[in-house]
C-alpha positions as CSV (number, residue, x, y, z in Angstrom):
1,X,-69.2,4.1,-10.7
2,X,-72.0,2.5,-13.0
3,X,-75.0,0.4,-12.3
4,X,-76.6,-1.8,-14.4
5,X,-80.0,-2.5,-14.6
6,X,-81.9,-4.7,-16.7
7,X,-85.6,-3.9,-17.4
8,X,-88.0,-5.7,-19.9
9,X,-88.3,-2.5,-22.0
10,X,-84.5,-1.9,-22.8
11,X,-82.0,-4.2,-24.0
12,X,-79.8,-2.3,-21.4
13,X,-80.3,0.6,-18.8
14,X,-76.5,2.2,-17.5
15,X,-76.5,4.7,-14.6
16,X,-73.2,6.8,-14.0
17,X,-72.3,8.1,-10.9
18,X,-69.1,10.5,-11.5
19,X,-67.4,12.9,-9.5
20,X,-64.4,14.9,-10.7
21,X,-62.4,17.0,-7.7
22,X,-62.7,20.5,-7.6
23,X,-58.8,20.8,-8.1
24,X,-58.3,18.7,-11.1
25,X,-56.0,20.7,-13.9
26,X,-57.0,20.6,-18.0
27,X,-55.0,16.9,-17.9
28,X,-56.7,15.1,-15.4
29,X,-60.2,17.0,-17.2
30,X,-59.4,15.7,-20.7
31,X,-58.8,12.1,-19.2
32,X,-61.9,12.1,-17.6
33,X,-63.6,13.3,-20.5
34,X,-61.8,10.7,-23.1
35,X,-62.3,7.8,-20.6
36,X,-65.9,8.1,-20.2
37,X,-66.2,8.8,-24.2
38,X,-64.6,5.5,-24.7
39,X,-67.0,3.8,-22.5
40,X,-70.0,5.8,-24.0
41,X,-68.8,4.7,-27.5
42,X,-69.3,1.3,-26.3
43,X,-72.9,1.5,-24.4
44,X,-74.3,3.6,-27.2
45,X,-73.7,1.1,-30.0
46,X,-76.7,-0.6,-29.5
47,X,-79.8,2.3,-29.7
48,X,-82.1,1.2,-27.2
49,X,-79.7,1.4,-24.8
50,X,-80.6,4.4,-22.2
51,X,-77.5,5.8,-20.1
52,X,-78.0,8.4,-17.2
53,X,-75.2,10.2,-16.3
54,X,-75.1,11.9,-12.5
55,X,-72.4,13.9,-10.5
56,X,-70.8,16.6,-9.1
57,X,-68.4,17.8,-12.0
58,X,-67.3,20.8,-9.8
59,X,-67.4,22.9,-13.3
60,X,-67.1,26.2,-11.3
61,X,-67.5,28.3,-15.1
62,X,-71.0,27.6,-15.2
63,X,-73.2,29.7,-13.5
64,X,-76.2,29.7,-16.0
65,X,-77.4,26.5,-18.1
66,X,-75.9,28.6,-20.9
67,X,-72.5,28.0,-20.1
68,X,-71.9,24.7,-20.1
69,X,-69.2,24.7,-22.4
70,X,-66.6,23.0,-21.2
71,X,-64.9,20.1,-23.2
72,X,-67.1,17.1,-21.2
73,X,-70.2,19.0,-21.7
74,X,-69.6,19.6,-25.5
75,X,-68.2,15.9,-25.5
76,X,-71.6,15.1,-24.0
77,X,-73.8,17.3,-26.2
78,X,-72.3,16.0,-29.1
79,X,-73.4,12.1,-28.1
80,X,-77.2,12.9,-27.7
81,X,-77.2,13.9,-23.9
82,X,-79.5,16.6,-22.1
83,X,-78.4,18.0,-19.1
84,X,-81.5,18.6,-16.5
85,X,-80.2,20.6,-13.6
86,X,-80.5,24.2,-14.6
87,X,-80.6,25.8,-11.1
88,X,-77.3,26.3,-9.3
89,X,-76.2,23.7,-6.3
90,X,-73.5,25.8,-4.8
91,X,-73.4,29.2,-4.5
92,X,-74.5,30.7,-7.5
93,X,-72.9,27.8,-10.2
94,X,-74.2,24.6,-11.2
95,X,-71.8,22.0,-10.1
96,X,-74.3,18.9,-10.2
97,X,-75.2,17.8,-13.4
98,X,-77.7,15.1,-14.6
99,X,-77.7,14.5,-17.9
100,X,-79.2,11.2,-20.7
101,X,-79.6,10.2,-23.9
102,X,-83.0,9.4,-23.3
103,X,-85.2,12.6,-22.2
104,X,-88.4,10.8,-22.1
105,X,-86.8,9.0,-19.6
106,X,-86.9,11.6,-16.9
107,X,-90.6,12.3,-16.0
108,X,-89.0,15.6,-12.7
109,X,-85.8,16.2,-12.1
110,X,-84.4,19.2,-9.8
111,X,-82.8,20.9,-7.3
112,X,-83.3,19.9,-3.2
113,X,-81.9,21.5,-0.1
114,X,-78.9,20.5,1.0
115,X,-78.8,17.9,3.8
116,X,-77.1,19.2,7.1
117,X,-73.6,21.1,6.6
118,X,-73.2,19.6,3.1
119,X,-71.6,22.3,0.7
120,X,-73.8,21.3,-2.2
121,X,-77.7,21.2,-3.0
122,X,-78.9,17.8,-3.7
123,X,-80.3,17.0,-7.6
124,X,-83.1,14.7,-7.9
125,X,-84.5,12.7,-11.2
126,X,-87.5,11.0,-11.1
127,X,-87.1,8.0,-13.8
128,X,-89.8,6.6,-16.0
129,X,-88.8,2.3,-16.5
130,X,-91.6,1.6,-19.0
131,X,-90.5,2.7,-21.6
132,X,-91.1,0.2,-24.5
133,X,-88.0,1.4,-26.6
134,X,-86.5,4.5,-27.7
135,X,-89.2,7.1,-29.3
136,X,-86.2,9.9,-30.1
137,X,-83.2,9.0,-32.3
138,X,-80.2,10.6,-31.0
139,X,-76.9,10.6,-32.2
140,X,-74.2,8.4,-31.3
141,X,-71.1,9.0,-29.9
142,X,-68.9,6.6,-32.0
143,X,-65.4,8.2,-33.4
144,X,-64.8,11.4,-30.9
């Protein structure tokens, strides 16, 4: 799911919702990962554009911020986005991720209790919208 919103200080502001199942094999993974890099390679050809990406990737390998090395998160890496959510949100791995390509974007991010009997820990990002353009140059993710 993605959600536009349009701000005087960028030319264009995305927010991603995703959520890939916990059961999904290495086909169903790399689809997800080349589908949103197609739409990424689109979004990110204009430079001020700022695109948050949010959801429960059920990655179940990473269990420290150091592990995020599956094919979406070097995908990811590779077009200028930081990952947030460093704490685990099940157990003890980090399925939730929050990641953009515009750090000074986020002013807190973290990790919440989980509501009820919900099986994850909810994330949290706390945006800044006034931002007058983008201060970091980052690379693009044209070509992967």
């Amino acid at each position: 799911m993605w959600l536009e919103l349009k701000t005087t200080n960028f030319r264009c502001f995305y927010i991603a919702v995703c959520y890939l199942p916990r059961i999904s094999n290495s086909l169903l993974k790399q689809k997800f990962t080349d589908s949103l890099s197609t739409v990424l390679e689109s979004l990110l050809v204009d430079p001020d554009c700022c695109v948050l990406i949010f959801g429960d990737f059920n990655d179940h390998s990473v269990v420290e911020p150091i592990q995020f090395h599956s094919n979406l998160f070097r995908t990811l890496s590779a077009c200028g986005f930081d990952q947030f959510i460093d704490t685990a949100t099940r157990d003890r791995t980090i399925l939730d991720w929050a990641l953009t390509n515009v750090t000074l974007a986020v002013l807190s991010h973290g990790v919440l209790d989980p509501i009820n009997n919900l099986d994850h820990d909810l994330i949290f990002i706390k945006l800044n919208f006034s931002l007058k353009h983008r201060v970091v140059s980052k690379p693009f993710c044209v070509g992967l």
